[in-house]
LOTOR-996916 format. One record per residue (C-alpha): x, y, z. Coordinates in pm, whole numbers, plus 50000, padded with zeros to 5 digits. Layout:
<nodes>
XYZ/...
</nodes>
This chain:
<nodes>
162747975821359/162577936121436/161997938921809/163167902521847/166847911421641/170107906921802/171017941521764/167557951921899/167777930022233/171457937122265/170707976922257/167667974022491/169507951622688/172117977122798/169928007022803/167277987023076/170267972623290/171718007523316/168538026823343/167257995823648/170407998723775/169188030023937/166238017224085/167228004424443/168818043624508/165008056324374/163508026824588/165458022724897/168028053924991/166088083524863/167618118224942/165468125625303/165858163325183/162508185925287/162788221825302/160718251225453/161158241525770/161138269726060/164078266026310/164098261426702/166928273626933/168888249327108/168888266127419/168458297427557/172508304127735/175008283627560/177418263727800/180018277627530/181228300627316/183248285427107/183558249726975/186708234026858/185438206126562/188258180626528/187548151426233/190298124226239/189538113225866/189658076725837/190538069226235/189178037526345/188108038926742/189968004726855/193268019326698/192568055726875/191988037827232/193628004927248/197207997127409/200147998727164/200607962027305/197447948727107/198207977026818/202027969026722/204237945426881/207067973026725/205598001126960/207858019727220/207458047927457/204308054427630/201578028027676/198728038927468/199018057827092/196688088627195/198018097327575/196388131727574/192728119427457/192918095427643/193508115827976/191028138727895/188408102027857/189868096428209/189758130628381/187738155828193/185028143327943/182548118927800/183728097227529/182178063227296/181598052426966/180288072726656/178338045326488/178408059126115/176378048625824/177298035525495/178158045025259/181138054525451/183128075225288/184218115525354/181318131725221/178768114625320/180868109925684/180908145725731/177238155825624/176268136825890/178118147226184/178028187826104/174808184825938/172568160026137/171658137025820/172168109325636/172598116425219/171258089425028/173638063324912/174048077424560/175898108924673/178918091224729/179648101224344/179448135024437/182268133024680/184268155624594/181998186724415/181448216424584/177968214124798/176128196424494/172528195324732/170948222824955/171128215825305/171578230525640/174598228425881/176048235026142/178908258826011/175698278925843/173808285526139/177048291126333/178038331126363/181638325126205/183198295726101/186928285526037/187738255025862/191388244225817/192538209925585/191268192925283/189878206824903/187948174524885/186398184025210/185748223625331/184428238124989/181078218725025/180448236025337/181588267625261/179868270424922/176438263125083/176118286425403/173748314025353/176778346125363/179208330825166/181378349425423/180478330625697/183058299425661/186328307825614/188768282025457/192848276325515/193178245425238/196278230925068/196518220324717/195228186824561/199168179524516/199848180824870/197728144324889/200558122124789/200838090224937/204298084224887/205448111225111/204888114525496/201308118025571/201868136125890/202758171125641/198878172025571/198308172725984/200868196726037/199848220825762/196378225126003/197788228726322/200498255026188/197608276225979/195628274226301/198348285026544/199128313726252/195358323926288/195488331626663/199448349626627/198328372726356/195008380826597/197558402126808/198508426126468/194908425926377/192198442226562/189288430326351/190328390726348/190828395626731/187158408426775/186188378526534/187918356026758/186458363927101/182628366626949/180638337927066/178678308926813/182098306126619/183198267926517/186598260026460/186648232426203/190138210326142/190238182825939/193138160025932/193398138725648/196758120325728/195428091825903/193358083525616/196158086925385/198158067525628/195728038525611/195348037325246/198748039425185/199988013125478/196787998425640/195768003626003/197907984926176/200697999226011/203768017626205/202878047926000/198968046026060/199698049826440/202668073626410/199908095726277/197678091626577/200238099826800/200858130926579/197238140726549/197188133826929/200278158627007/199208187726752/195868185727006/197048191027293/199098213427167/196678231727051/194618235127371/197318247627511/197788279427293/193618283327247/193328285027654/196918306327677/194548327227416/191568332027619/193278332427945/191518299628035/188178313128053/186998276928036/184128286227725/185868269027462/184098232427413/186598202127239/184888176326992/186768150826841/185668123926639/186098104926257/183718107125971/184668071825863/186548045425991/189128017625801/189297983025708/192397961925786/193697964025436/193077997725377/189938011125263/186428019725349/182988020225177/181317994325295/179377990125652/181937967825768/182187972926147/185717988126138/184388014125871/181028024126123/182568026626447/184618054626506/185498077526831/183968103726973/185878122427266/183958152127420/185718175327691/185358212027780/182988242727836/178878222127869/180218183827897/179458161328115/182538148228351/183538110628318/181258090428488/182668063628701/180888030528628/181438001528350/178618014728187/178428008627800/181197987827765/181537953927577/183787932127437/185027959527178/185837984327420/187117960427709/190797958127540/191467995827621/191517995327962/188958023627983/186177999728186/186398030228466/184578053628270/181348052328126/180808049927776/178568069427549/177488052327190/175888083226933/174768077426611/176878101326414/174018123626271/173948130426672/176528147826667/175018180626488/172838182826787/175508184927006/177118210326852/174238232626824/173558229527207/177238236927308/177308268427170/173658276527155/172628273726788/169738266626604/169328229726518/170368221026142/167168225625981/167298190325840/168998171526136/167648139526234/169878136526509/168878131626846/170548153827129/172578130327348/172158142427677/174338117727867/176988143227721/175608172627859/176698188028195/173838210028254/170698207828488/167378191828389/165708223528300/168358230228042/167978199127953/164638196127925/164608228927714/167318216527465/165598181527368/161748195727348/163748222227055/165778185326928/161688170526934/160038199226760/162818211626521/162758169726382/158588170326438/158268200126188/160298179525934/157648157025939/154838181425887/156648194625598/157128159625439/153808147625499/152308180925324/154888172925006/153818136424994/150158139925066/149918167424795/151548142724486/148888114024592/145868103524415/144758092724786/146748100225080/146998072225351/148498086425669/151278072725897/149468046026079/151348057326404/148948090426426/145518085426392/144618123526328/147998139026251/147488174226268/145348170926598/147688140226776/150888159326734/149408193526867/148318179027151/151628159827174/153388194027176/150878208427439/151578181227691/155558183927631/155318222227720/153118216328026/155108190628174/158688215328129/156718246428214/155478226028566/158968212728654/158318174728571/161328175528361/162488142028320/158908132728175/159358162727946/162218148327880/161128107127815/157948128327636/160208142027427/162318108127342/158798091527219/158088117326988/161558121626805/160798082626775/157448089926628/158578116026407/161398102826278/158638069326195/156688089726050/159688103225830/160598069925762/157208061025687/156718088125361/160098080025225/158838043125193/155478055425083/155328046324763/157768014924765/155327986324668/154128000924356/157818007924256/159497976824362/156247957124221/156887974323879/161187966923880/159667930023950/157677933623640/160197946223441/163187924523547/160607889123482/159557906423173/163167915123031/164007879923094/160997863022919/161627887422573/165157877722573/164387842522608/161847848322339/164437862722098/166807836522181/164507810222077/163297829021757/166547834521613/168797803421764/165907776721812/163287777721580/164067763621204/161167789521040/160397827821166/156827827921348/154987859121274/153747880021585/149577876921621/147237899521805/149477924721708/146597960521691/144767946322030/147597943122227/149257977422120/145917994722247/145827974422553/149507987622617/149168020922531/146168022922768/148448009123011/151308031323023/148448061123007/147088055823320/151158051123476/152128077523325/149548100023416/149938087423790/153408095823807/152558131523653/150098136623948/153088127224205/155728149424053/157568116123984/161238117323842/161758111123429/163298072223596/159818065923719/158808069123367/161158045723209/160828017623490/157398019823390/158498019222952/160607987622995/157457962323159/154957975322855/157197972422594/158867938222714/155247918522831/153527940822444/156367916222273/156247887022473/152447888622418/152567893522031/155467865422016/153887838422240/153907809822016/157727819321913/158107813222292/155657779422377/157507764022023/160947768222093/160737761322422/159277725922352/161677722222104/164847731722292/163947712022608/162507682122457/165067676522173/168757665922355/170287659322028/168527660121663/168287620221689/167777616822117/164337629722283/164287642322635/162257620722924/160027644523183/161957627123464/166067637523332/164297671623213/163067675823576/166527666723697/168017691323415/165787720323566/166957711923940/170157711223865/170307746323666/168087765123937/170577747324233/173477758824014/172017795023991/171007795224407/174537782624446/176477811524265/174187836324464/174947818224854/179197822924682/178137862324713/177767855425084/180397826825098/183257823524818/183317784524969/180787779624798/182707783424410/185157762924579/182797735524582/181097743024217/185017737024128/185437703624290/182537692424122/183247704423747/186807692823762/184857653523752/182697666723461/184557648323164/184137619223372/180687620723320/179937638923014/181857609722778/184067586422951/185597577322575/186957614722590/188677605122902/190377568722853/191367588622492/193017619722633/194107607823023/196697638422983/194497669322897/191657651723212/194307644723435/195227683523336/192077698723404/191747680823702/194337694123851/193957731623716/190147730523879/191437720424214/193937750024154/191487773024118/189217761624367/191767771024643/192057812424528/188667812724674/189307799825014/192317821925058/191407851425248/189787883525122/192037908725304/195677905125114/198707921825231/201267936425005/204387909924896/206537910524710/207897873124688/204227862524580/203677895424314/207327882324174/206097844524194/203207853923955/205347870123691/207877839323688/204727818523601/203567844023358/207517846523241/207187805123220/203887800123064/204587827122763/208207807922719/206677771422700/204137781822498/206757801222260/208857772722205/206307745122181/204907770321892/208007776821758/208657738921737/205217726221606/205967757221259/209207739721248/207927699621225/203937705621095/204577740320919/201317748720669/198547759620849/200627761121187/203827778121021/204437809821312/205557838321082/208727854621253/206797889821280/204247870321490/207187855321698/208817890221707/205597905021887/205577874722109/208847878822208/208487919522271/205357911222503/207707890322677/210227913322793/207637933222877/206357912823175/209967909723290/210657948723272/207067948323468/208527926023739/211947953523754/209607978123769/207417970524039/210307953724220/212017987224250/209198007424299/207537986824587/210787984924778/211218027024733/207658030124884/208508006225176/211568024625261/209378055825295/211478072424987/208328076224787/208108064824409/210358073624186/209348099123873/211048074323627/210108042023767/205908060923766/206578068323377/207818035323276/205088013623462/202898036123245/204818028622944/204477992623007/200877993723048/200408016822699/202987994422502/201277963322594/198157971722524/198857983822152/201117954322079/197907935021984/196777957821729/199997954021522/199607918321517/196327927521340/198777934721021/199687896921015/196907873721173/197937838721317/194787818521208/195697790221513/194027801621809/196967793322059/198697813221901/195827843321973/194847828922343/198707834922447/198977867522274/196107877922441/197537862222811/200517882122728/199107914822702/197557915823015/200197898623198/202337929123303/198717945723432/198547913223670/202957926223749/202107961423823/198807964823970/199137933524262/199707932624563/199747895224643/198407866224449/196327881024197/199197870723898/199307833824007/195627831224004/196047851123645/197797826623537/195967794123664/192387808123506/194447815123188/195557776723187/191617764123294/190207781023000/192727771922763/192087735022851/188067739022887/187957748222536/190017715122469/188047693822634/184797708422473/186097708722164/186597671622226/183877661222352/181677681422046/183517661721829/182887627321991/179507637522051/178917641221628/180567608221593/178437585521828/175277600221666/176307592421322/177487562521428/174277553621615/172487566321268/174087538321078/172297503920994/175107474321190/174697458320869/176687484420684/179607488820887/181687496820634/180497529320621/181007537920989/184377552520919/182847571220637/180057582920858/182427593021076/184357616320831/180987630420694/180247636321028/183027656321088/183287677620804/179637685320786/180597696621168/183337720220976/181497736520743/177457734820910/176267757621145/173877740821382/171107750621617/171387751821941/170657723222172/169877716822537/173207700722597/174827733322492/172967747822777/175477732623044/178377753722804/176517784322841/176147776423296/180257770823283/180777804623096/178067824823359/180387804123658/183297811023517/182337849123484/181657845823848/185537833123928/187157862923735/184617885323995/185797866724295/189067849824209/191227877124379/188427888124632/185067896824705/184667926724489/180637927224634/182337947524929/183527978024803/186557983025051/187887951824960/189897973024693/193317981324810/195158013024671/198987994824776/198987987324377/197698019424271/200638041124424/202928025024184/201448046823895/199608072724104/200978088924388/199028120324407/195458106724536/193128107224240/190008086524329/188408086623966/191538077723823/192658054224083/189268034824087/189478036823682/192388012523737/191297992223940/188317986623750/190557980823468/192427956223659/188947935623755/187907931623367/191177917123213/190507885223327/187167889223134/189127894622806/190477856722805/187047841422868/185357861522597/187837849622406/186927812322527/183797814022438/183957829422108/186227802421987/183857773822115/181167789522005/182897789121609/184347751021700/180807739221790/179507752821490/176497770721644/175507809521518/177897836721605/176447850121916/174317821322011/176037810422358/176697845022461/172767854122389/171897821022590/173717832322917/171977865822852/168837850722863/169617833923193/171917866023369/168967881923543/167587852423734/170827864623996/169607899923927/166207895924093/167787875624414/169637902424486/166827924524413/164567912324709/167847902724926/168527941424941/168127956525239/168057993425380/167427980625785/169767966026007/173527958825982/175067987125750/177667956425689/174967941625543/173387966925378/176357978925176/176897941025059/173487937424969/173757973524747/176957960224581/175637926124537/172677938824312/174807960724117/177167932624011/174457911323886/172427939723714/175707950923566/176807913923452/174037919623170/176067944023082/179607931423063/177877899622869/177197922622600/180207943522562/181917905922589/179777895722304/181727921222054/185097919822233/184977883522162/184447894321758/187167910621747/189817888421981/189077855621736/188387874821433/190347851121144/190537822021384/190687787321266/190407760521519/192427728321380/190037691121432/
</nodes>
């Protein structure tokens, strides 16, 4: 196999980016799983004897707590959304912020707060299988356990306690989810299976003995605020509506639980949210509105409201709640809680730390309760440190404990002299220091081995880049093949090599993806190696060589350089700051000015035209990120769409009529044109009708869901029937292509997304213009410049040779074409962040979604919207596949360049991630490495789109 062949880069290509795709989750967020661990009692009498677990899915804490003033201006009836909480805040409990981690999303929400850890980031694609890891909660150490609400949600749990009897579950079907219909049914079916659970206790002996045993954990989780949210934001009428539902159905339900155990004041009340939401209706992300949630504690072992200011900042200060003190957990925090209410052990693999400012007990108990927290989180440590300390060549230990073993004995010691002599509260700040030093130390071995990994991605991602660039020259750049040299020593250099990785990461117990980070490096440096003088050759021929009759100067190459690495440090700061491609705009609408100023005095229209379409686009990415659902801009966008395809019909229609011959428009072709046409206006009925019956709370209609499908199927396949009868004129195929998507950009927005559709549409229509213009004037002034002043009769005919050697030659590539390849990679860039900034993953809203799926359906839903994000990639592959035949270069050529070039953005993202700090900026740091890593990818599948959109093309001179 030619190791330097397209099909050979293009294959290794995908398989590196998708196999180093995985290698921030292996590096940064590995699963903090240990097991073998013995367990320590919370306490020794539980405050409690039963618990009452209450999850709010998806509640946000300002929404729960602030006045309806600041929440709706609509709002009626008493001040605040949650009355009954919020009295128990005032009068009876201990309440603050949950401060959750990302990703932040159900599963991974509600490992944490019933089993006391954080799941590395990658189990958020298990979200919704049955207990797919091995952990401790909770529910599982609890003596019985009732859980009431969601399939997505109480299986996990149940599946993984030791008895599988121990967790009982009350859930309603995956149909039930349906955002169309009131999401206050979902709420209601808990509260009425929980009020049937203590009503059929009086008929049955055994479930009444169940009942009144103590360590039992009554589990609801109410899903209709996050359905709610999704459906109609945060700040919707509906959103609070099911607050003050949520909020009735609990105090409701303290009323029959007490009337049940003739208020024998054991029963301890938690409620909190796994997750929080973002103001247009998702979560995901560490945005602060997806982290902070509530956390309302009242009942049998918590601490009465404390009466100071306590806590509170300018987040909190709006609810009026400045009285009371508040209490800020982490959510994993929350486990520990638990456990000491009703005197369980401690979740084997917490990492929570008790919160004791929510306790109501003396110091002794106290005392007693966090040395167990310190020692249960201490023996984790010992566990982990055995694991990693036996898969190391040489063990280096946690530089926080001189002597381990010894250190933390005598650690222990102290702690149970100080409790056993009465100094409790130094027991207790003893106790404090060492869940800080063990949960270093924890911290510590999962980073252990992070250098040599993220040195080895480094490797791998600088060596990638070098053999593409090295089979880009080879087969674009260089007029004669160079063969490979020092082929035999550098194989056994290699192989010795990956022998002494390998057998490393066979010591450690590494995973197979250890392997292969370690397979890409050898085998891309081995070829880089063999093929160094392909490499030093066409480079100096590619940056020294402007034209085939104009040499480069150091000083303009230096400039060239500067300019391409400011362009590349530019797209990475529009991650951070979409401004930023705002700018880049401004600047390349001015770029015929400077590129050939003869282009411009000839064609004033098509500048003046691209001009203005740059400055068009430059605006969608100042316009905020957050878009709310309307209808008068989704219907604006179709009439463009509706006005573009009609223009465009008749000024094809009338060009057949007056040039005919190679621009005749057969009538099939103007049939199909015409059917993709009414489609985009039945789109625009569709989602007209179907927007105002969700709005009006009447949920979607069944035929309105079945035609919006239809649409979407029909105008899809239209396309391949044209294949029957292929237009060779390339307008013809650019708005065929604009058309099929177009009722996609109807049915799936939910604001501007079809005018900016429509306006990137009209840019790269006129970029390829202008480059096809400039190319040609470009031949013409070198032939020209070629041509002795004595025989200037010959111009014109150096002119036309010029030209129709441009026709019929293919050329190599050149450094000018370079700048081609930079406006493609940019312009991939804009379709990302047109709409939005897609690097935050709740920046998706599911408003558009409804219209085709009612019944939630996350791998469908987010198979959509993915589908809606890469349509706008169809028209540019298109773009560049028809410049890349117009400038006569090799098939391939321009889409191999920007290949070449892709992975610079990869490794800034690759240091910029982070797994400290901010979870806001954690999450966009995750999602900004995965769009670059994956932009490899969608270069390549681009690469053969592009084939087969311009397939039988002809671009008229």
């Amino acid at each position: 196999m030619n190791r330097l062949g397209k099909q050979s880069v293009l294959l290794v290509g995908i398989l590196f980016h998708v196999v180093y795709l995985w290698s921030i989750f292996d590096i940064y967020f590995i699963t903090p799983l240990v097991h073998g661990m013995k367990h320590y009692e919370s306490t020794d009498v539980a405050p409690a004897q039963r618990l009452f677990l209450i999850v709010g899915d998806g509640l946000r804490a300002d929404k729960c707590l602030e006045p309806k003033s600041k929440t709706s201006s609509n709002r009626i009836g008493d001040e605040y959304v949650a009355p009954f909480l919020r009295s128990k805040i005032l009068n009876e409990g201990t309440f603050g912020v949950s401060h959750t981690r990302m990703p932040t999303e159900s599963r991974p929400g509600h490992v944490a707060i019933i089993a006391g850890f954080y799941e590395d980031v990658s189990a958020v694609t298990k979200g919704w299988k049955e207990n797919p890891v091995d952990f401790d909660s909770v529910f599982n150490q609890s003596r019985h356990t009732w859980s009431f609400g969601s399939p997505d949600i109480l299986p996990m749990f149940a599946m993984g306690a030791s008895d599988p009897d121990r967790v009982e579950m009350f859930m309603y079907g995956h149909d039930f989810e349906d955002f169309t219909k009131d999401s206050r049914e979902l709420d209601t079916f808990v509260f009425d299976h929980v009020e049937e659970l203590f009503k059929n206790a009086s008929s049955n002996p055994k479930l009444e003995a169940a009942l009144r045993q103590d360590k039992i954990v009554f589990f609801l989780h109410l899903l209709g605020i996050d359905t709610a949210g999704h459906a109609s934001r945060p700040y919707s009428e509906q959103y609070l509506a099911n607050i003050e539902h949520v909020d009735n159905g609990v105090r409701r339900l303290q009323e029959l639980v007490d009337n049940f155990y003739g208020h024998d004041g054991r029963t301890a009340w938690l409620f909190t949210a796994d997750h929080g939401m973002s103001d247009w209706g998702s979560h995901g992300d560490g945005h602060p509105d997806n982290t902070r949630t509530p956390i309302i504690a009242w009942g049998a072992g918590i601490a009465k409201p404390v009466h100071t200011s306590t806590g509170h900042d300018a987040f909190s200060i709006p609810w009026n709640l400045e009285s009371v003190r508040r209490v800020d957990v982490k959510q994993a925090d929350i486990a520990s809680l638990m456990s000491f209410l009703i005197g369980l052990n401690y979740p084997a693999n917490s990492v929570g730390e008790l919160p004791l400012e929510y306790i109501d007990a003396v110091p002794k108990v106290k005392s007693k309760a966090i040395i167990s927290n310190a020692l249960e989180i201490i023996e984790q440590y010992k566990v982990k440190e055995e694991q990693t300390k036996s898969r190391q060549l040489q063990f280096k230990p946690f530089p926080g404990i001189e002597n381990t073993s010894s250190t933390l004995d005598s650690l222990v010691s102290q702690l149970n002299e100080l409790h056993t002599s009465g100094e409790y509260d130094k027991a207790i700040a003893l106790s404090e220091e060492l869940i800080e030093l063990g949960l270093a130390g924890l911290r510590y071995l999962q980073t252990y081995n992070w250098l040599f990994l993220r040195s080895l991605v480094t490797v791998g991602f600088v060596g990638w880049i070098c053999y593409a660039l090295t089979s880009f020259l080879d087969f674009y750049i260089l007029p004669n093949k160079i063969p490979p040299s020092g082929g035999s020593q550098i194989m056994m250099v290699s192989i010795a090599i990956a022998v002494a990785i390998f057998a490393m990461f066979y010591f450690q117990h590494s995973s197979l993806m250890h392997y292969a980070y370690a397979v890409f490096p050898i085998f891309f440096w081995q070829t880089v190696v063999e093929y160094r003088k392909s490499l030093y050759n066409g480079l100096r021929l590619l940056l020294w060589n402007i034209t085939p009759t104009k040499k480069n100067t150091p000083f303009k190459l230096t400039l060239e350089v500067i300019g391409f690495l400011a362009l590349m440090e530019a797209i990475v700061t529009g991650y951070f700051h979409r401004e930023v491609f705002s700018i880049i705009y401004g600047l390349i609408s001015i770029w015929p000015l400077i590129q050939s100023y003869s282009v411009c005095a000839k064609n004033p229209l098509l500048v003046a035209s691209w001009f203005l379409s740059c400055w068009i686009m430059s605006s969608f990415t100042l316009l905020p990120v957050v878009k709310v659902e309307s209808i008068t801009q989704i219907m604006f966008g179709g009439i463009l769409m509706v006005l573009v395809s009609v223009f465009s019909i008749f000024w094809l229609v009338r060009r057949s009529a007056t040039a005919g011959g190679k621009y005749a428009l057969s009538s099939y072709t103007t049939v199909l044109l015409g059917l993709q046409l009414g489609l985009i206006v039945l789109s625009m009925i569709v989602t007209y009708s179907s927007i105002c019956s969700l709005q009006e709370g009447l949920g979607l209609p069944f035929g309105n869901r079945v035609v919006g499908w239809a649409i979407i199927a029909l105008s899809v396949s239209l396309p391949f029937f044209h294949r029957r009868q292929l237009e060779h004129d390339y307008r013809v195929r650019l708005l065929l292509l604009f058309e099929t998507f177009a009722p996609t950009f109807v049915i799936l927005t939910i604001s501007y997304e079809g005018m900016f559709y429509v306006s990137f549409y009209v840019n790269l229509v006129l970029w390829v213009d202008l480059e096809r213009k400039i190319y040609d004037d470009r031949r013409i002034s070198t032939s020209v410049s070629i041509t002795p002043k004595r025989e200037t009769r010959s111009v014109t005919a150096a002119k036309k040779k010029s030209l129709e050697e441009a026709k019929s030659e293919e050329r190599p590539l050149e450094l000018a074409d370079i700048r081609i390849a930079m406006f493609f990679f940019f312009l991939t860039q804009i379709a990302f962040f047109g709409t939005g900034n897609i690097a935050s993953i709740s920046s998706f809203s599911l408003d558009s979604v409804y219209r085709l799926l009612p019944v939630f359906d996350p791998f469908l839903m987010t198979a959509l919207l993915i589908y809606k994000i890469l349509v706008p990639f169809a028209v540019i592959s298109a773009d560049l596949g028809l410049l890349t035949q117009r400038l006569r270069v090799k098939p391939s050529s321009l889409f191999t360049m920007v290949l070449s070039i892709s992975d610079i953005l990869t490794l800034n993202f690759f240091y910029l991630v982070l797994d400290e700090g901010s979870w806001l900026d954690i999450g966009m740091s995750i999602s900004h490495y995965c769009i670059a890593s994956l932009l490899c990818v969608f270069v390549i599948a681009l690469e053969y789109f592009s084939e087969v959109l311009v397939a039988g093309v002809i671009l008229d001179e």
